[in-house]
C-alpha positions in Angstrom: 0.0 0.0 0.0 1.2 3.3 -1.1 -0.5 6.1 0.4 -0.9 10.4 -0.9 -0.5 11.7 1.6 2.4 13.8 1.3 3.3 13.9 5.2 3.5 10.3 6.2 6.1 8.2 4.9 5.8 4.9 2.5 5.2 2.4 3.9 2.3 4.3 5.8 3.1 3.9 9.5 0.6 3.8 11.8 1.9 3.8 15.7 -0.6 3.1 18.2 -0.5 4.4 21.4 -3.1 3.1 24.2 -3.2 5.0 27.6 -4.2 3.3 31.1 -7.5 3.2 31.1 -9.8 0.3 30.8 -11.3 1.7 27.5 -7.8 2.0 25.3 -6.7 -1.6 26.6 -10.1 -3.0 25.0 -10.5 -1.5 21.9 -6.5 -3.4 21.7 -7.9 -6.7 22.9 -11.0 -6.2 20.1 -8.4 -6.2 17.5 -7.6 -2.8 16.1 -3.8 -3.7 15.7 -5.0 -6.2 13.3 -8.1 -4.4 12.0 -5.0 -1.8 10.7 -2.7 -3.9 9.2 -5.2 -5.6 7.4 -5.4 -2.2 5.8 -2.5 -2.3 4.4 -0.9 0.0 7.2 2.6 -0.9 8.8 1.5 -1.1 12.3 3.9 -0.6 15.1 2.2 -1.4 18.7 5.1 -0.8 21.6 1.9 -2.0 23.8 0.2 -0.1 26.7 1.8 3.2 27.7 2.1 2.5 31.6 3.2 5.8 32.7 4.9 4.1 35.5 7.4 6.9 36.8 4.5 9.1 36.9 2.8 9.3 40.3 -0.2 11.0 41.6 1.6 11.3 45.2 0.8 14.9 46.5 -1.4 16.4 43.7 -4.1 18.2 45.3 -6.2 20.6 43.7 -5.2 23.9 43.0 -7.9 26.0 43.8 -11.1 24.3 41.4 -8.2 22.2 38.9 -8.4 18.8 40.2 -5.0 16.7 39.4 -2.9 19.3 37.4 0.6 17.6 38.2 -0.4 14.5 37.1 -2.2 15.4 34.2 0.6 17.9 33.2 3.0 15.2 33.3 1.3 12.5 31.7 0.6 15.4 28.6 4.1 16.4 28.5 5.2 12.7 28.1 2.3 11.7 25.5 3.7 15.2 23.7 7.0 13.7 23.1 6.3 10.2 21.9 3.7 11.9 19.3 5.7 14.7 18.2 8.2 11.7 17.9 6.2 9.6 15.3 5.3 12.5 13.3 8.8 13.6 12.9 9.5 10.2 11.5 7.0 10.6 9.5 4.5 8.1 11.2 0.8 8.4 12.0 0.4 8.2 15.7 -3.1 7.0 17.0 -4.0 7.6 20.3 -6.4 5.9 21.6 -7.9 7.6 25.6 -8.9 7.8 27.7 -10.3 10.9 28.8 -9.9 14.2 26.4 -7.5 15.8 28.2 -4.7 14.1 26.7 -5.0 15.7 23.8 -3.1 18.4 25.4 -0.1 16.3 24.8 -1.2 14.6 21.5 -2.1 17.4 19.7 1.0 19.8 21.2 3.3 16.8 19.8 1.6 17.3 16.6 2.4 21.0 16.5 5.9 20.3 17.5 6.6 19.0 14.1 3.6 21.1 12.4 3.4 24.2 13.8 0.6 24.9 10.9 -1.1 22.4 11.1 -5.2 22.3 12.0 -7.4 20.7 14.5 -10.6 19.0 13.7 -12.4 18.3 17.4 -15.2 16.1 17.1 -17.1 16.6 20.5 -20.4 17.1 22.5 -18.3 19.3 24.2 -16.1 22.5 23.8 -13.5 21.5 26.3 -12.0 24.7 26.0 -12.9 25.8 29.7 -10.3 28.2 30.9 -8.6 27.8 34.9 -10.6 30.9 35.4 -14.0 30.0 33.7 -14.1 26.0 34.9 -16.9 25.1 37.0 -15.9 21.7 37.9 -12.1 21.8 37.8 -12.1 18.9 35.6 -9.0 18.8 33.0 -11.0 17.0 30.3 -12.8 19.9 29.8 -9.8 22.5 29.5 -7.9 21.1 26.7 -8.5 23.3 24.2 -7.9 26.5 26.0 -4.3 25.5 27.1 -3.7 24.2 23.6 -4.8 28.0 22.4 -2.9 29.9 24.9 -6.0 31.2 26.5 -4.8 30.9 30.0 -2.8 33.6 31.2 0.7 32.7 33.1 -0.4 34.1 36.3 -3.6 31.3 36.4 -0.7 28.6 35.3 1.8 29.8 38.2 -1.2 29.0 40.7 -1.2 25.6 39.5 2.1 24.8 41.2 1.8 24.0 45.1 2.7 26.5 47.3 6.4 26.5 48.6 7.3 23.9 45.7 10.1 25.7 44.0 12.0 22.3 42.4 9.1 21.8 39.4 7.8 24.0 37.0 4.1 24.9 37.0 1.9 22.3 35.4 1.2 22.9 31.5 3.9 25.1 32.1 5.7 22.9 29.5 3.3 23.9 26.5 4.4 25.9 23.8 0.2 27.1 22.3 1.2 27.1 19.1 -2.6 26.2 18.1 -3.9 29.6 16.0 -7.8 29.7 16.5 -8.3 30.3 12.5 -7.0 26.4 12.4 -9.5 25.0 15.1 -12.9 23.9 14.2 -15.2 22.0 16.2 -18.5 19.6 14.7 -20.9 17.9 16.9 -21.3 20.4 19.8 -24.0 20.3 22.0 -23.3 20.7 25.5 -21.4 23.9 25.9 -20.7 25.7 29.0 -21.9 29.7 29.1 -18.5 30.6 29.5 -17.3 28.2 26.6 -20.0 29.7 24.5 -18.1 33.1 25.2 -14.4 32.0 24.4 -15.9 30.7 21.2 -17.2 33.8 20.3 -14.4 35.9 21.3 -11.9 34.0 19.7 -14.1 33.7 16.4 -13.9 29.8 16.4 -15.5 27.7 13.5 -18.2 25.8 15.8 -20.8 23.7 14.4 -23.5 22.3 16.5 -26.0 19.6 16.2 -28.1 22.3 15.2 -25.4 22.9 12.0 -25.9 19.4 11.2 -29.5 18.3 11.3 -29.8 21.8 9.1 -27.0 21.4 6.2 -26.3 17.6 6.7 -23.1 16.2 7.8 -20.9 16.9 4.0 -21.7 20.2 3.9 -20.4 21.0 7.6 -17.3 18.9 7.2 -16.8 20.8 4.1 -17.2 24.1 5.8 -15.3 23.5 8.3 -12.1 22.4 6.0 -13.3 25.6 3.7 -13.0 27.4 7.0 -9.2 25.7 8.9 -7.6 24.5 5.7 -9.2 26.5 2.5 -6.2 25.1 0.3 -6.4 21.8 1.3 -3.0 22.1 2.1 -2.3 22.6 6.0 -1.7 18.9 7.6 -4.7 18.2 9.7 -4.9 16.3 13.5 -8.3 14.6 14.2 -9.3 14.0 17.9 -12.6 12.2 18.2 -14.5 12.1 21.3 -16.7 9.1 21.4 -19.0 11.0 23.3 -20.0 12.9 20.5 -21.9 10.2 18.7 -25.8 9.5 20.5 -25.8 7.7 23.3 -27.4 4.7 21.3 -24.8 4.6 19.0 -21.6 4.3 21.9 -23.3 4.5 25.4 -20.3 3.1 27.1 -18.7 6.7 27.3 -18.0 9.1 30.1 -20.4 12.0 29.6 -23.1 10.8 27.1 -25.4 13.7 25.7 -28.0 12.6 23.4 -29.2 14.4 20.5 -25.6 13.2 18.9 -24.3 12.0 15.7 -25.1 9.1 14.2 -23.1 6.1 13.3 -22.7 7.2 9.6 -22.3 10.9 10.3 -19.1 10.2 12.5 -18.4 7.3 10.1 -18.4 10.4 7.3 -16.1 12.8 9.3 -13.1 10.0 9.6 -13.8 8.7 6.0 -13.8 12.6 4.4 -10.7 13.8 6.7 -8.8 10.6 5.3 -9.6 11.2 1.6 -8.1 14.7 2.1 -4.5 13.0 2.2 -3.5 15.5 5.3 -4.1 13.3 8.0 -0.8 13.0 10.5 -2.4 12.2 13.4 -5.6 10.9 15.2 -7.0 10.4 18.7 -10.0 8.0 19.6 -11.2 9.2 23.1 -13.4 8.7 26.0 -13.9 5.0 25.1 -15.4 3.5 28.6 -15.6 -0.1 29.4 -16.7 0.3 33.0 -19.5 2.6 32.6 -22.5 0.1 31.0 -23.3 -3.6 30.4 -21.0 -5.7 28.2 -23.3 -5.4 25.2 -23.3 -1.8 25.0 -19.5 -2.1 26.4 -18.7 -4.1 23.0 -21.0 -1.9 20.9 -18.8 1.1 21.7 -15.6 -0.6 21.2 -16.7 -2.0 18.2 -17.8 1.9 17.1 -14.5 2.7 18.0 -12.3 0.5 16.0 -14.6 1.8 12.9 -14.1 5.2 13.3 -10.2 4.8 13.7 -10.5 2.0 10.4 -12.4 4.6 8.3 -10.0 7.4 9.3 -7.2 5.1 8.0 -8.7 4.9 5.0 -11.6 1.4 5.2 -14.2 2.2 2.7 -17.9 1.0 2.3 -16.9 -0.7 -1.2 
């Protein structure tokens, strides 16, 4: 298999990467790794990123942000082994675990692509700021530390008082992410201040609303139209699980309904991969633990499609 697409090398090279979590570990045991190659991909699996020298020893929170040194280090890890792959011209597929490791994924995409665009296939904005968070939770801040949106004073009070031997967490990332290269599709369950950040920032944000009204070709096209208008800017595609309905993949942290559905995400991976840019991708927010094992296997089995069709399966 010889592959156009002008940033990964031939042989294509696909290097999956599977965090801790239950969710990664089983869409592994379901077969993906073989799923790939049998697309003609030159898989390379180093197995289950363990993470081991990373502890969670004295990581309270720091004001609302629950687990920032843990996070922050797991990130700034994940960031190197990507921006390692793409540099070798290698397709790294990340499979999560929650969103927030996209913070590392898609900084170790930028690394190597500094112009490169974001496609963030969501229920959810995740682009909470450490001053506009509600819940402290990290998987919903992604976005806005990826954009530079948090200002170096909020970072600072991150780091633990009297701890002068560590830099601040997310210290470490260089937000080289240009909002002009961000879109968003699936949105649906977007915080006021998110709705705000969006708008100041003039983000390309389509809703459900966008979808149900032009129909899933036309937004995709829109939003390339709107990121990557000469089809020429590499692109990195991180896919939350989450948004796809609920009776499409129910075994997933935060389900919202109203989602897409199985074809509409289906469409998104196959049209991003017919573009050619594709350098990297993220499957997230696959959850094993949440439901019973037939909607457990139904979700991995969504899953593994949506990373196949990204990597190029097609209907016929």
């Amino acid at each position: 298999m010889e592959t156009p697409n002008r940033f990964i090398s031939n042989p294509p090279t696909v290097a999956p990467r599977a965090g801790v979590d239950k969710g990664p570990v089983t869409l592994v045991e379901a077969g993906l790794v073989e799923q790939i190659s049998g697309l003609g991909w030159a898989v390379e699996f180093g197995g289950h990123h363990q993470f081991e020298d990373i502890s969670a020893e004295n990581d309270p929170p720091m004001g609302v942000v629950k687990r920032p040194k843990l996070v922050s280090r797991v990130t700034e890890e994940i960031a190197k082994v990507v921006g390692a792959h793409v540099k070798a011209g290698k397709l790294p597929l990340t499979l999560g675990g929650d969103h927030s490791l996209a913070m590392g994924t898609v900084s170790g995409t930028l690394s190597v692509h500094p112009d490169a665009c974001l496609i963030w296939i969501d229920a959810h904005a995740d682009i909470n700021t450490i001053a506009s968070t509600a819940s402290g939770n990290l998987h919903g801040m992604p976005v806005s530390f990826l954009l530079g949106l948090n200002d170096a004073q909020s970072i600072q009070a991150l780091k633990a008082p009297g701890n002068t031997d560590e830099a601040a967490p997310f210290s470490w990332i260089t937000p080289l992410l240009d909002p002009s290269r961000l879109a968003f599709i699936g949105l649906r369950d977007v915080d006021p201040g998110e709705k705000r950040i969006l708008k100041e920032n003039k983000i390309k944000a389509f809703s459900m609303h966008d979808v149900d009204k032009h129909g899933i070709s036309k937004v995709v096209e829109m939003a390339l139209d709107a990121i990557n208008p000469g089809r020429d800017r590499p692109i990195h595609l991180s896919f939350d699980v989450d948004a796809l309905d609920p009776s499409v993949a129910p075994s997933t942290g935060t389900p919202v309904r109203g989602g897409l559905t199985f074809r509409e995400g289906h469409y998104i991976c196959e049209a991003i991969h017919e573009t050619g840019l594709l350098v990297a991708l993220d499957i997230m927010e696959v959850n094993p633990s949440l439901e019973d094992p037939v909607a457990v296997m139904q979700t991995v089995a969504v899953g593994c499609s949506l990373a196949r069709c990204a990597l190029g399966e097609t209907l016929l």
